[in-house]
N, C-alpha and C positions, 0 to 999 in steps of 0.2 A: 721308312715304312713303319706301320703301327703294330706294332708286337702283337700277337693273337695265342693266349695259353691256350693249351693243351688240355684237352678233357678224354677218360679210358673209352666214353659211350659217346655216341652221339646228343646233343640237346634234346627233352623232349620234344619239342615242338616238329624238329626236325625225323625223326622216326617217326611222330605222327602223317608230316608228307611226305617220306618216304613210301610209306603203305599206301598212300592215298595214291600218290602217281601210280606204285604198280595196280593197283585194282582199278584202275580208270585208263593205263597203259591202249585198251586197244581202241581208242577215240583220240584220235588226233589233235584234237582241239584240246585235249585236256594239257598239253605242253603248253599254253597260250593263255596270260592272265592278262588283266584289263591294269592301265593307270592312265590315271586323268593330272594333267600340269596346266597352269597357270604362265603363260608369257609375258613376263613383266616388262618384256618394251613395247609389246601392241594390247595388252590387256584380255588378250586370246585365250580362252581355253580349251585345250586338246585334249581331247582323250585318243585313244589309240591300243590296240593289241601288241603286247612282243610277246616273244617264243623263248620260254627255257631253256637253255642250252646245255647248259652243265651247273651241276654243284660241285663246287666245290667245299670237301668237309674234312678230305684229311691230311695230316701233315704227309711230307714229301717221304718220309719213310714206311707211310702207309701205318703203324704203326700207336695212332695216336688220331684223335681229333679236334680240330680245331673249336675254338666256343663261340666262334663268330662265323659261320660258314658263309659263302658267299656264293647268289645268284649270280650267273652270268647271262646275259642275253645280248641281241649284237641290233644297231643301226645303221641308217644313212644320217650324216651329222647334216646334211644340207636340209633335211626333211623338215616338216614345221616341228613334228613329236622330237626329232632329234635337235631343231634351236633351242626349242622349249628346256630339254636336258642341262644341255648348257649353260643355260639360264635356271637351272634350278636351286633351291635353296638345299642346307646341307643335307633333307629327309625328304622323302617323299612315300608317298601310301600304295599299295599295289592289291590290287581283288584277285583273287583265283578264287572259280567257283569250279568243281568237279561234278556233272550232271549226272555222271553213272551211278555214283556213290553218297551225291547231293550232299556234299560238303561245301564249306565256304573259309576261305584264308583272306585277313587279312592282312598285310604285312608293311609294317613303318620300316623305312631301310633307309642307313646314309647309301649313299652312291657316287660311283667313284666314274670315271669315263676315261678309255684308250683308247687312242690309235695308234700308228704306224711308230710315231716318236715316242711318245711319254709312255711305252709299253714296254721299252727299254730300262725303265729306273722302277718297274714294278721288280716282284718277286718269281723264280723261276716257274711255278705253278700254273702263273697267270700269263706269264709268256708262252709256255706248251699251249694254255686253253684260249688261249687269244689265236694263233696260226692255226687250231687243231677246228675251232669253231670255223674258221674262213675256208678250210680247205674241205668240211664235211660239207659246204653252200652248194646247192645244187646250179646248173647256168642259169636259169633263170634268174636266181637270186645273185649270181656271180653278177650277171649284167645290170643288173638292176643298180649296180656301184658306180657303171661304165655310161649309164645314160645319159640326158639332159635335166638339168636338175628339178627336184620334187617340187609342184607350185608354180613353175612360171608358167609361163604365157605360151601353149604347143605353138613352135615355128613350122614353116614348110620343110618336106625332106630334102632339100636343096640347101637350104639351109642351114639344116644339118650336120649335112658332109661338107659343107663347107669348114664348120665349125670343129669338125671330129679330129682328134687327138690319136695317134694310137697309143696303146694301155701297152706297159710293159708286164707278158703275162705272169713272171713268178712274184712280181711286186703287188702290196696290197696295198690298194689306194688310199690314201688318204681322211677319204671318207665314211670309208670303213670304219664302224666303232661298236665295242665290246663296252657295253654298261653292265657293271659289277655295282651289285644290289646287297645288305648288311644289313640282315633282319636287326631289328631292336625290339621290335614289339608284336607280336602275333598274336591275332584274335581269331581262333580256329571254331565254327558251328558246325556242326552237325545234326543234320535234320533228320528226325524219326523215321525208317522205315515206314514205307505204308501196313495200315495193321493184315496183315493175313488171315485167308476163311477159316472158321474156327472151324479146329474135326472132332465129330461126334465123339470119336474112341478118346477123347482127353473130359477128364471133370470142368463142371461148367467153371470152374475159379481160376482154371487156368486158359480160358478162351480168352483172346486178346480184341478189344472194342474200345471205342470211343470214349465210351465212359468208366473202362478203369486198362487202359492203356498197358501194356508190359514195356514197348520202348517209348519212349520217350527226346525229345529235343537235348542238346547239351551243347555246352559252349567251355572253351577254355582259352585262360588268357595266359600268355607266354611274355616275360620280362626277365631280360637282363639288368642288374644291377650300374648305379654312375661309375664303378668303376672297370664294369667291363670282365667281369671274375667267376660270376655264378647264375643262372636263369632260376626264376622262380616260376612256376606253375601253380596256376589255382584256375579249379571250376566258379563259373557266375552262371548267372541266372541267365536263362538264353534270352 
């Protein structure tokens, strides 16, 4: 496993989404960022939503934070988004846009993929969030492991049950998969506030308009270092 030092604070970038989920916390959708892959055996490309699951950002004594924090979200490996993963090259780019707050994340992450096996030679962290993710699924999304698989051809219900398996229920299937996301690079915008009606009781220099603005657009770019040690932050031009 890849050693991940220790930092006393979290990374900025990451306190920056921290705040951002909780103020966006009561829209559902704000858990749900967009990524788009390239399948390089059929030339496909996929875009698709996953759901935030957990971050993972501190060491296991609570104590300390990691400088590599890692997204967790979870698939079906048979699905086209989830060959697509498989098939992916070491990085891939992920959008989170928050509506309530109208912010916008971009996020370059290697990514890492488990299942049922290779979640065994992970680290105890991501073993808790691998079984602790599966067991929070609701049935819907339970079954949705246990169906026919994503893309083919619907058969008859006769069919079916002909074909049906039963699932053994405290085992997690196979196709089950926890994609673990490793920001590298975040490109965080944040868009101006709409301006507000200006009130009589304020001097005209302080009324906010069009043409001399008080908020403003801003962008920041978040980078880690090639070896992995220190993030850098700097504002750019939005």
């Amino acid at each position: 496993m890849e050693s991940n030092p220790s930092l006393a604070m979290p990374p900025n970038w990451l306190q920056s989404l921290n705040q951002t989920l909780s103020r966006n916390a009561q829209l559902q959708h704000s858990k749900h960022f967009s990524v788009a892959l390239v399948n390089p055996d059929t030339q496909e490309t996929l875009c698709d939503f996953l759901r935030n699951e957990q971050i993972i950002h501190k060491s296991e004594d609570g104590l300390s934070y990691h400088i590599k924090p890692s997204l967790l979200a979870f698939l079906d490996s048979r699905s086209d988004i989830g060959q697509a993963f498989t098939h992916a090259k070491a990085s891939i780019e992920l959008c989170w846009f928050f509506t309530l707050t109208k912010e916008k994340y971009r996020l370059r992450c290697k990514v890492n993929l488990w299942n049922n096996k290779s979640i065994t030679s992970s680290n105890s962290q991501l073993q808790t969030a691998f079984k602790s993710i599966w067991t929070s699924l609701n049935d819907d999304e339970l079954l949705s492991f246990k169906r026919a698989c994503p893309g083919d051809e619907k058969k008859k219900s006769g069919d079916e049950l002909l074909q049906y398996e039963p699932q053994v229920e405290d085992q997690i299937p196979s196709n089950f998969v926890v994609v673990e996301l490793i920001p590298e690079r975040i490109d965080h915008f944040l868009m101006a506030p709409p301006p507000v009606v200006a009130d009589q009781r304020r001097k005209p220099q302080q009324y906010e308009s069009l043409a001399q603005p008080f908020k403003k657009d801003r962008r920041f770019l978040h980078t880690i270092n090639e070896e992995g040690t220190q993030w850098n932050t700097v504002e750019i031009n939005p």
